[in-house]
C-alpha positions in Angstrom: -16.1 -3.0 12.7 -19.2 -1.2 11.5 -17.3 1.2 9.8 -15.4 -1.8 7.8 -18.1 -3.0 6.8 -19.5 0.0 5.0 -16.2 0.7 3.5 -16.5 -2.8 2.2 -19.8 -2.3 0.8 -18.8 1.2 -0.8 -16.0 -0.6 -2.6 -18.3 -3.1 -4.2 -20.2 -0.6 -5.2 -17.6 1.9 -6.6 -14.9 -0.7 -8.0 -15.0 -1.9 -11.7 -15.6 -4.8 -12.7 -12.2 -5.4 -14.2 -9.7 -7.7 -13.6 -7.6 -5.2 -11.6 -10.5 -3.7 -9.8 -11.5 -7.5 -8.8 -8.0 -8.0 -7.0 -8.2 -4.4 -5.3 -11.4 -5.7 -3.9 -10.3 -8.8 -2.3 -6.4 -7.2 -1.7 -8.7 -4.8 0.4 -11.2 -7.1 2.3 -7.8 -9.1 3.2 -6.7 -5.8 4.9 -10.2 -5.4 6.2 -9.7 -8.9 8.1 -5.8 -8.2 9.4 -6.7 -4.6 11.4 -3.9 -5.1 13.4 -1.5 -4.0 10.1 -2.5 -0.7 10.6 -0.8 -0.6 14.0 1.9 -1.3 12.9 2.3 1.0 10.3 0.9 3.8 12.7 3.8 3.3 15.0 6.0 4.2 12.0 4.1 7.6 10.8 3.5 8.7 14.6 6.4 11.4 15.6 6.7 11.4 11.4 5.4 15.1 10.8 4.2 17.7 12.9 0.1 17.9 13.4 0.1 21.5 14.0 1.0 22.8 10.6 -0.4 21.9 7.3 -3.5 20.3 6.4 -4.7 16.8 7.4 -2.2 14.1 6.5 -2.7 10.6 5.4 -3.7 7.9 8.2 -1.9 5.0 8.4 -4.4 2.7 6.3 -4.4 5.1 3.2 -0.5 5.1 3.8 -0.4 1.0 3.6 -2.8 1.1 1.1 -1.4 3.3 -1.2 2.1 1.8 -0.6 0.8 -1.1 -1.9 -1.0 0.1 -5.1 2.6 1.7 -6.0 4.4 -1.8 -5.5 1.5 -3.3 -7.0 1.1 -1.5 -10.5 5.1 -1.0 -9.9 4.1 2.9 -10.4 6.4 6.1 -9.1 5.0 8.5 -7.0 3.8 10.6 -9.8 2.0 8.3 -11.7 0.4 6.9 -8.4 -0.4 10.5 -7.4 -2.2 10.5 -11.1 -3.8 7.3 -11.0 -5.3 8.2 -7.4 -6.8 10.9 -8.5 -8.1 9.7 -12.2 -9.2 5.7 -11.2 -12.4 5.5 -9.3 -10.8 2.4 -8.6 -7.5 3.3 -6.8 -10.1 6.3 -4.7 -11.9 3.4 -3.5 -8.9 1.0 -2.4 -6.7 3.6 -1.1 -10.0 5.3 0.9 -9.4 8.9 0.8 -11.6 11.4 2.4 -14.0 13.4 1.2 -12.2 15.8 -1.3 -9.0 14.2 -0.3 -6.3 14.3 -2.4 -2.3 12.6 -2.3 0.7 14.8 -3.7 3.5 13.2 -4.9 5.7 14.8 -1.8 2.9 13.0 1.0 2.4 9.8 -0.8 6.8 9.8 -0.7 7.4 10.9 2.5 4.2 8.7 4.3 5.0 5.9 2.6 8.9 6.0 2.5 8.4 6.3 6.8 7.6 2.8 6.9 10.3 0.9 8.3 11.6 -2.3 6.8 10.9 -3.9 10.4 7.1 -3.5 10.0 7.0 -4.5 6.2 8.3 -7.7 7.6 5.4 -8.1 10.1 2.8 -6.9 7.6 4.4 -9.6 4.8 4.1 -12.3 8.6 0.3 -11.4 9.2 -0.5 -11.9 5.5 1.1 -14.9 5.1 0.1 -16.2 8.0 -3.9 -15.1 7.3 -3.3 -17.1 3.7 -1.8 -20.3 5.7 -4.8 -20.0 7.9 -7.4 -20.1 4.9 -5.5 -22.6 3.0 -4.5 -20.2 -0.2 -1.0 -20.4 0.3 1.6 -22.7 2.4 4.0 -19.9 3.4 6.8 -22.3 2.2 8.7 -20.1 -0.3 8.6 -16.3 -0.7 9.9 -14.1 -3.9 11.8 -11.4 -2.8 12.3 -8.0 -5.6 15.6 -6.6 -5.5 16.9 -3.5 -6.7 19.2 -2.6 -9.4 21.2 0.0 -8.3 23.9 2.0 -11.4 27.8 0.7 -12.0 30.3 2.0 -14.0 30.6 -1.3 -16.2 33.8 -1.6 -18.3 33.8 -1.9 -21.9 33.3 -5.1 -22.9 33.0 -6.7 -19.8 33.8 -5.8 -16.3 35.7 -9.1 -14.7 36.6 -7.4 -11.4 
């Protein structure tokens, strides 16, 4: 808890006073106050790569977290490898060590290991923790899709 609280107070003091770095600051004390996400996505990561080769990898909250500033931004892996390293900003939300830095190969592989079962339960817990301090109902939901490449006949493909 102690250690939450400082990375709170760290944020607030390293996060701009934009617009976006406003909603990183309260997207992360929302994750701050649902710990139990990180379980969740742990389960997912464990067994994922093996501990005895290569350097340190991500931990499950810089996974979430930076799975969430890609989907967030809608950025690919580069440009979120960029932007972590170039915006003070995205350092402090995502929470990287000291000196730590995300490729473009971890940041895929970390954050494309977590299942669609436990973005369901981490989309539950939020919504749930919004119900619970009256910002949002639950009620309705938007869902993304994605547009996946056809072969489209010229004009118009009937079939």
């Amino acid at each position: 808890m102690r250690q939450r609280r400082e990375a709170q107070l760290n944020l607030s003091h390293t996060m701009p006073r934009s617009e976006i770095g406003r909603e990183l600051q309260a997207m992360s004390m929302i994750l701050d106050e649902n710990p139990g996400i990180l379980d969740l996505v742990h389960e997912d990561l464990v067994g994922h790569t093996n501990p005895h080769t290569g350097r340190n990898g991500m931990t499950a909250e810089q996974t979430l977290r930076c799975a969430i500033l890609k989907q967030y931004r809608e950025l690919s892996y580069e440009e979120l490898a960029f932007h972590l390293e170039d915006s003070a900003a995205f350092r402090a939300f995502a929470r990287p060590g000291h000196g730590q830095r995300f490729g473009t190969s971890a940041l895929q592989d970390n954050i494309k290991a977590i299942s669609e079962r436990t973005w369901e339960a981490v989309i539950r817990t939020l919504v749930r923790y919004a119900a619970e301090k009256g910002v949002e109902k639950g009620r309705t939901v938007r869902v993304d899709s994605t547009a996946t490449e056809t072969d489209v006949h010229y004009p118009r493909d009937s079939r």
